[in-house]
TILUMLO-929454 format. One line per field, with one value per residue: x, y, z of N, C-alpha, C in turn. Coordinates in nm, 4 decimals. Layout:
n.x (X|...)
n.y (Y|...)
n.z (Z|...)
ca.x (X|...)
ca.y (Y|...)
ca.z (Z|...)
c.x (X|...)
c.y (Y|...)
c.z (Z|...)
END
This chain:
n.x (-0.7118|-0.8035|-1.0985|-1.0469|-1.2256|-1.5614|-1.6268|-1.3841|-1.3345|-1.5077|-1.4060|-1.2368|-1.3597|-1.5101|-1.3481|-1.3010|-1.2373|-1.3060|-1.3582|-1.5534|-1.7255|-1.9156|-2.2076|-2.2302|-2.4524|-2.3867|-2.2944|-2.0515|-1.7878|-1.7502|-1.5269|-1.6350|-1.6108|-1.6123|-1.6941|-1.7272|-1.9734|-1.9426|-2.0600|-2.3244|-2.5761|-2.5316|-2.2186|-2.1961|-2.3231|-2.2127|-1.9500|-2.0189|-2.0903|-1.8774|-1.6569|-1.8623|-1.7897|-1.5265|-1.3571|-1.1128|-0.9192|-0.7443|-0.5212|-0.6227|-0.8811|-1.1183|-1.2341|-1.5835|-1.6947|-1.9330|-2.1005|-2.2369|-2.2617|-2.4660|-2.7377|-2.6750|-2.7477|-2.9682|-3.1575|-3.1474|-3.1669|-3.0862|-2.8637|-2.7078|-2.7076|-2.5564|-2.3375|-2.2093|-2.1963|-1.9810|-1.7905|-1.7573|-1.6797|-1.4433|-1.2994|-1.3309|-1.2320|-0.9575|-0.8460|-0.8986|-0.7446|-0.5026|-0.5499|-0.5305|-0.3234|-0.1379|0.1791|0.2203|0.4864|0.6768|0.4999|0.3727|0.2496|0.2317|0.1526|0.0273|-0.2153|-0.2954|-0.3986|-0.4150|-0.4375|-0.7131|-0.8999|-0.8666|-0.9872|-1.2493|-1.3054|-1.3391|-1.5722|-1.7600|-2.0480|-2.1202|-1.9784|-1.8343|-1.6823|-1.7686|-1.8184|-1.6098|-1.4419|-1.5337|-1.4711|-1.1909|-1.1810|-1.2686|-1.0835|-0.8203|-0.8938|-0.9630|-0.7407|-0.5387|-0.6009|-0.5854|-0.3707|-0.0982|0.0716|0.0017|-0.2079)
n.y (-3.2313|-3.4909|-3.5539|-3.7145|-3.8590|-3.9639|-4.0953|-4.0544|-3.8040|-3.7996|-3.9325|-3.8217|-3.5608|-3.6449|-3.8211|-3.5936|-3.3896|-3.1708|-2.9421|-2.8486|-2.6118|-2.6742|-2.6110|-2.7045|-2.8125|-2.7025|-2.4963|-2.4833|-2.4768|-2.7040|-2.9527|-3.0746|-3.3725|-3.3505|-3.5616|-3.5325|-3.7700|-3.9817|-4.1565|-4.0042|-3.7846|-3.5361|-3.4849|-3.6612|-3.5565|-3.2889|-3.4040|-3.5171|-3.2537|-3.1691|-3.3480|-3.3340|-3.0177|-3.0724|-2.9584|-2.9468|-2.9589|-2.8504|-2.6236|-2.3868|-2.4207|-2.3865|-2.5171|-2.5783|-2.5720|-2.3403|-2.3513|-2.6197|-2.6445|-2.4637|-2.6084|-2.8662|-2.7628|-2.6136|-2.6837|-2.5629|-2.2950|-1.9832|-1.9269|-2.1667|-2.2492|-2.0420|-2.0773|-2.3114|-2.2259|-2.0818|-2.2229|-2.3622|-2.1080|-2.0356|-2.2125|-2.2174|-1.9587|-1.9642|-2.1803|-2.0532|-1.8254|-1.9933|-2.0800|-1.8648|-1.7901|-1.9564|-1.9861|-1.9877|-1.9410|-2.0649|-2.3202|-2.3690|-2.3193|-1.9820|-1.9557|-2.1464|-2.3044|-2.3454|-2.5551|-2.3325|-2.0922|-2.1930|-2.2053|-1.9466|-1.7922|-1.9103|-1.8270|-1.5650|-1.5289|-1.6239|-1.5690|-1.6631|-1.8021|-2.0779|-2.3601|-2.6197|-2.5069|-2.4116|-2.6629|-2.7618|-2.6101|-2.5738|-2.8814|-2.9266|-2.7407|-2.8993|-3.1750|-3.0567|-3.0251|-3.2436|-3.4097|-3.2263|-3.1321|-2.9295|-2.9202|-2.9958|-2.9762)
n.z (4.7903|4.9484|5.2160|5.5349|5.5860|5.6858|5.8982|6.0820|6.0888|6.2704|6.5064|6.5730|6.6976|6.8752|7.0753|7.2424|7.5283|7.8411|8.0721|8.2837|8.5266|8.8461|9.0695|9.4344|9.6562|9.8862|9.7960|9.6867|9.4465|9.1490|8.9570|8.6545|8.4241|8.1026|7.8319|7.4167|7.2466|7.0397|6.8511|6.8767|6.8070|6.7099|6.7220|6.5326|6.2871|6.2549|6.2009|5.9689|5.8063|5.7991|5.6823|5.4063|5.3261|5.2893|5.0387|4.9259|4.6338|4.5057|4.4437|4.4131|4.4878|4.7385|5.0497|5.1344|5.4016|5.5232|5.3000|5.3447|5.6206|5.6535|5.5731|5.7256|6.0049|6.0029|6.1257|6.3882|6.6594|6.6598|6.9307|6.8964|6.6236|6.4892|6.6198|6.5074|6.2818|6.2631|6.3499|6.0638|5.9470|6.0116|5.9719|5.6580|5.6110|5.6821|5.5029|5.2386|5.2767|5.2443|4.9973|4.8730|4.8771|4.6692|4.4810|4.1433|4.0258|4.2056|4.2894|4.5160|4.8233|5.0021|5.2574|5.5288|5.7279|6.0737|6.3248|6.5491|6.4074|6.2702|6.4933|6.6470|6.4378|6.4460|6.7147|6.6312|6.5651|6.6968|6.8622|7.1758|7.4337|7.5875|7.8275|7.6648|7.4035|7.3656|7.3300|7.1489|6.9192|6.9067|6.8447|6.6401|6.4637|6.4992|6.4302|6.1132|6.0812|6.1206|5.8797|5.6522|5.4475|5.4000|5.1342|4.9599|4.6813)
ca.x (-0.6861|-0.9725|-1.1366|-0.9915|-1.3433|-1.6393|-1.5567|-1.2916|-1.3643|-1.6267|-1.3530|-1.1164|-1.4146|-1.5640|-1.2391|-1.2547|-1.2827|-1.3025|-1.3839|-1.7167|-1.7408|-2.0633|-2.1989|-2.2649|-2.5810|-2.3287|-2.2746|-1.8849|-1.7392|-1.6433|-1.5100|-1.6910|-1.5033|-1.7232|-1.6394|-1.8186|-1.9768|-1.8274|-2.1842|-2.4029|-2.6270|-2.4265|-2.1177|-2.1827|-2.3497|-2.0639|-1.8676|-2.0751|-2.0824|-1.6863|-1.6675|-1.9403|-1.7670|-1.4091|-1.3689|-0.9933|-0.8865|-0.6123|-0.4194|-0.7003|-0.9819|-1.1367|-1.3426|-1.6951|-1.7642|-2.0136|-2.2351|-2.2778|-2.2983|-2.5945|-2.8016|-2.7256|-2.7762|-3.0702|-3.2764|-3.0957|-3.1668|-3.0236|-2.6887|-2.6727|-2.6587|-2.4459|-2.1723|-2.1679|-2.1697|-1.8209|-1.6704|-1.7012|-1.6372|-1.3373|-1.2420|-1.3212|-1.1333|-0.7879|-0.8103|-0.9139|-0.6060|-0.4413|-0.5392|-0.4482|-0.1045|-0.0704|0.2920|0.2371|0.6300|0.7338|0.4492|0.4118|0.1599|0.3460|0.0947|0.0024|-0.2932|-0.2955|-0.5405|-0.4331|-0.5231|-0.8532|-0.9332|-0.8899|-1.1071|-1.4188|-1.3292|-1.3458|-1.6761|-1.8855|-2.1734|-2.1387|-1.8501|-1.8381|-1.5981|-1.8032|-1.8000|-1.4175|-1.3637|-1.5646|-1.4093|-1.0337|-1.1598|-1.2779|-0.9792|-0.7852|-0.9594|-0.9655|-0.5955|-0.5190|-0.6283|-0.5256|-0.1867|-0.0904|0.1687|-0.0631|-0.3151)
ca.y (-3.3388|-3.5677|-3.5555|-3.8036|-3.9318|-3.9156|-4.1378|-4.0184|-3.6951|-3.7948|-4.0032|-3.7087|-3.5236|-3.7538|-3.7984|-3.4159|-3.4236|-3.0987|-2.8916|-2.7483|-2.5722|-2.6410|-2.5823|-2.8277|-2.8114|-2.5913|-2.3409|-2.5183|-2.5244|-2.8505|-2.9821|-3.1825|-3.3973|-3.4262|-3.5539|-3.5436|-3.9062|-3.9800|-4.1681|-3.9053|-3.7413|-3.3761|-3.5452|-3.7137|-3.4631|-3.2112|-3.4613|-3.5113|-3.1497|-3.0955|-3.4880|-3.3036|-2.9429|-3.0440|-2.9641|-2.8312|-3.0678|-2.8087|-2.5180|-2.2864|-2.4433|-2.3927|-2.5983|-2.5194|-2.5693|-2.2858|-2.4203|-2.7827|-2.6097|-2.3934|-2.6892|-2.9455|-2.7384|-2.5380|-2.7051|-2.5225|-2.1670|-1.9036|-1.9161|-2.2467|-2.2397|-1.9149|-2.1437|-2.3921|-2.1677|-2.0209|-2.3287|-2.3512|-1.9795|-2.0540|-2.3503|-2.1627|-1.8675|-1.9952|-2.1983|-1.9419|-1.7847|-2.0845|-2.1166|-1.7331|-1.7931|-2.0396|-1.9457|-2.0773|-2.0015|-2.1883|-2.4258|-2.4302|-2.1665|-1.9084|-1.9686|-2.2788|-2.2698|-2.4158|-2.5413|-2.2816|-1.9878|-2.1837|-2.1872|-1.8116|-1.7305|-1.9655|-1.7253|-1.4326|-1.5429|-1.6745|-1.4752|-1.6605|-1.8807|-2.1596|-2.4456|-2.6856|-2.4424|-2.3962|-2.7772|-2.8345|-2.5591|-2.6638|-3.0168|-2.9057|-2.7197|-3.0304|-3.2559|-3.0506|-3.0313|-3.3270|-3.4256|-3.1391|-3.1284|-2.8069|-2.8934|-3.0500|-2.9278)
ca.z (4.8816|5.0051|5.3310|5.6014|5.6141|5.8314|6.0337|6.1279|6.1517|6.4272|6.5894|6.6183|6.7392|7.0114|7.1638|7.2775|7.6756|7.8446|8.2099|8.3601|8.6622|8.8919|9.2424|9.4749|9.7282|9.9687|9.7038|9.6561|9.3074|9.1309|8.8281|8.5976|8.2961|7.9953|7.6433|7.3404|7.2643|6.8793|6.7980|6.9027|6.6664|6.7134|6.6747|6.3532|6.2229|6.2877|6.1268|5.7769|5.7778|5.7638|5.5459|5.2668|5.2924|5.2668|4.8955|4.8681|4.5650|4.3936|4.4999|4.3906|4.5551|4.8779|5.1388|5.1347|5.5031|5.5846|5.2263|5.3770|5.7365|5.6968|5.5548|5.8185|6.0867|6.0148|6.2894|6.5321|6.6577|6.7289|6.9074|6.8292|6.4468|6.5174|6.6604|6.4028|6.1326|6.3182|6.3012|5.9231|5.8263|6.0519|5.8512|5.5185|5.5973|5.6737|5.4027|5.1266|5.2671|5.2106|4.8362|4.8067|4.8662|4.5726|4.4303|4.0668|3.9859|4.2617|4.2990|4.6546|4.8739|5.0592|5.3743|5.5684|5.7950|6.1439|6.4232|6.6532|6.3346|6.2850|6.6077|6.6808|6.3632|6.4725|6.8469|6.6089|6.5020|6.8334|6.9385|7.2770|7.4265|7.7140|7.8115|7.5427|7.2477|7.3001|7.3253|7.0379|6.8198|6.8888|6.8223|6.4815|6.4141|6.4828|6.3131|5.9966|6.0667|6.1159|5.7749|5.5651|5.4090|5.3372|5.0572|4.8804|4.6078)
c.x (-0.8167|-0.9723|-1.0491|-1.1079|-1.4346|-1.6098|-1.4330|-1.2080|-1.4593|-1.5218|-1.2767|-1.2241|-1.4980|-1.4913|-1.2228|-1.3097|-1.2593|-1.4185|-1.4690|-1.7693|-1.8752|-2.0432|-2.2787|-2.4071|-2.5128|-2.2748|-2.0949|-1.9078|-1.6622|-1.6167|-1.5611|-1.6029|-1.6020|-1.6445|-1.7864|-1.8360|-1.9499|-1.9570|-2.3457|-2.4328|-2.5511|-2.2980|-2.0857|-2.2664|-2.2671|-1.9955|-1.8275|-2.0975|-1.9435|-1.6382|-1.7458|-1.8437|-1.6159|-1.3601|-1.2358|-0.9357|-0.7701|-0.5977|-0.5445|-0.8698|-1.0021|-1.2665|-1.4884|-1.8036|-1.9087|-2.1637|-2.2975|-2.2883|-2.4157|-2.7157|-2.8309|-2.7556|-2.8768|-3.1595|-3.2584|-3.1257|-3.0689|-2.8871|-2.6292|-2.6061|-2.5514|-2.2865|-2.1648|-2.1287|-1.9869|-1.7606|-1.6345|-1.6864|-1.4733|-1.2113|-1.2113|-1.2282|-0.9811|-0.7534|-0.8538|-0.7953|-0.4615|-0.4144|-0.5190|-0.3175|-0.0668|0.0437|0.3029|0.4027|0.6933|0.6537|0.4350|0.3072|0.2537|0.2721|0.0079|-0.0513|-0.2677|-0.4379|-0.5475|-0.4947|-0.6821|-0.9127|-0.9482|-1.0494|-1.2048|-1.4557|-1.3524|-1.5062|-1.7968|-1.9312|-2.1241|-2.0240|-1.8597|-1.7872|-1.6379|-1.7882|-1.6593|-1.3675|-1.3846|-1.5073|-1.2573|-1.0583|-1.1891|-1.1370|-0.8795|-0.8020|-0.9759|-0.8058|-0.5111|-0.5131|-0.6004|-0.4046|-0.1701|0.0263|0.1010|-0.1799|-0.3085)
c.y (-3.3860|-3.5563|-3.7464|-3.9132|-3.8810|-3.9550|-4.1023|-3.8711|-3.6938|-3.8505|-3.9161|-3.6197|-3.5909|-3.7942|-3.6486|-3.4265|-3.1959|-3.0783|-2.8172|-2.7558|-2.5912|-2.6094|-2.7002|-2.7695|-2.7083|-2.4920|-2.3700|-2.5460|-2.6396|-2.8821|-3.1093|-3.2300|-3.4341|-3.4585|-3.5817|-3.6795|-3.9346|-4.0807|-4.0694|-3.8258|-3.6156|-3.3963|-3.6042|-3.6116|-3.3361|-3.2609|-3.5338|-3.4032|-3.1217|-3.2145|-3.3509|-3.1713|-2.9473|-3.0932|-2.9079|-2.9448|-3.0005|-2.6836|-2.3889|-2.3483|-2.4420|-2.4825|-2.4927|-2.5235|-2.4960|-2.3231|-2.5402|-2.7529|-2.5898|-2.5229|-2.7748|-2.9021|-2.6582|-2.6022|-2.6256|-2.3781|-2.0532|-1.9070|-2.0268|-2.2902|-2.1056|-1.9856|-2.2202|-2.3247|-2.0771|-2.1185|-2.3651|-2.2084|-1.9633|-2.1288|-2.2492|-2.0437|-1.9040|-2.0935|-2.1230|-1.8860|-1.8616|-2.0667|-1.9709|-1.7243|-1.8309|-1.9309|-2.0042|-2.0785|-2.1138|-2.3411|-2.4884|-2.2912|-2.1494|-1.9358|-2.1435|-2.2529|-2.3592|-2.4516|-2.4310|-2.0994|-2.0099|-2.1723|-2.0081|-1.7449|-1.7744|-1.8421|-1.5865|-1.3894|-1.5704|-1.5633|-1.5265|-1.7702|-1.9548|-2.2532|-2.5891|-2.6476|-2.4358|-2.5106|-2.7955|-2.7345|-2.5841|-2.8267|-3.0289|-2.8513|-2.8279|-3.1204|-3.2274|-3.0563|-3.1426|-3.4380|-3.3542|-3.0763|-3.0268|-2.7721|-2.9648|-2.9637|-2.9729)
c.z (4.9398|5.1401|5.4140|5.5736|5.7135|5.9451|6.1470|6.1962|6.3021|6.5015|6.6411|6.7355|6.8630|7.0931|7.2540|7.4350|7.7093|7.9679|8.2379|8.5028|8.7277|9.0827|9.3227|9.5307|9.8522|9.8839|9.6882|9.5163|9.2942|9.0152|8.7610|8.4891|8.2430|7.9210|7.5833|7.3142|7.0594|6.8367|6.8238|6.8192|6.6022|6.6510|6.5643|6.2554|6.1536|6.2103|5.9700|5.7549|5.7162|5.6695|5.4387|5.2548|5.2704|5.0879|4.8469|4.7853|4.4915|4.4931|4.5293|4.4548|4.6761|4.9196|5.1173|5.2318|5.5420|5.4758|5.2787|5.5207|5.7772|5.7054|5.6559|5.9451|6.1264|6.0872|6.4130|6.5275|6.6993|6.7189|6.8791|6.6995|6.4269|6.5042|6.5874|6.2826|6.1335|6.3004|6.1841|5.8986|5.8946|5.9999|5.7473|5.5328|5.6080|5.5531|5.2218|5.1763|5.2444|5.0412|4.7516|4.7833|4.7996|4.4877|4.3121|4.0023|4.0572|4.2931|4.4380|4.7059|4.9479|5.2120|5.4008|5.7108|5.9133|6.2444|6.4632|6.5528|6.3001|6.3980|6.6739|6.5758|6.3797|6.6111|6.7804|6.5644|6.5974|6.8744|7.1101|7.2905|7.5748|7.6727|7.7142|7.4261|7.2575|7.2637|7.1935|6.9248|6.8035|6.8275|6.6956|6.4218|6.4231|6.4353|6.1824|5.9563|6.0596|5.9424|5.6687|5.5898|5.3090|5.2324|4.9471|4.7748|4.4537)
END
């Protein structure tokens, strides 16, 4: 099955809003509302990462998120490239368990991956975790979900 697109992957992804606690000048907590900005270099980047690695075209094929991951994000250090590389082995794993399940008598996989399973496996994968890395890993898992149809191959 083909990728939604880039575009569209960034659009899913730039929509992603999400809550960060700060302190004022009297030491009071407040809530900030960010979102990600859906032309922003991160954001489209992110989003020709998961466009180039979404390669599941048959039953037996899997995405190849974390190959087209490492590449575009090797500028980054550390825990940075850490957390990106979670969001595709997060991707890639639920769907390799996807394309394990293929049932060739019946023609149908016995398992069907969701956001809320990719989403745990990118959390199984973060070195470090704050209310941006969670937004932006649900917003990947959504966005790859959104687009991949799990009766398809």
């Amino acid at each position: 099955m083909p990728s939604p697109g880039q575009s569209t992957i960034a659009t899913a992804l730039g929509s992603t809003t999400f809550d960060v606690e700060a302190l004022d000048a009297n030491g009071e907590t407040y809530t900030v509302a960010q979102q990600f900005n859906t032309d922003s270099e991160f954001v489209q980047q992110l989003a020709t990462a998961m466009h180039t690695g979404w390669t599941s075209v048959s039953p037996s094929t899997v995405t190849t998120m974390v190959a087209t991951f490492e590449p575009t994000f090797n500028h980054l250090l550390g825990q940075g490239k850490s957390v990106m590389l979670a969001i595709a082995q997060g991707i890639d794993a639920e769907v390799t368990l996807w394309a394990a399940s293929w049932n060739s008598t019946r023609a149908e996989h016995e398992y069907a991956p969701d956001a809320a399973s990719i989403y745990n496996q990118i959390q199984n994968s973060l070195p470090i975790t704050s209310a941006g890395i969670n937004a932006i890993s649900q917003a990947a898992a959504d966005a790859f979900m959104s687009g991949f149809e799990p009766t398809q191959g």
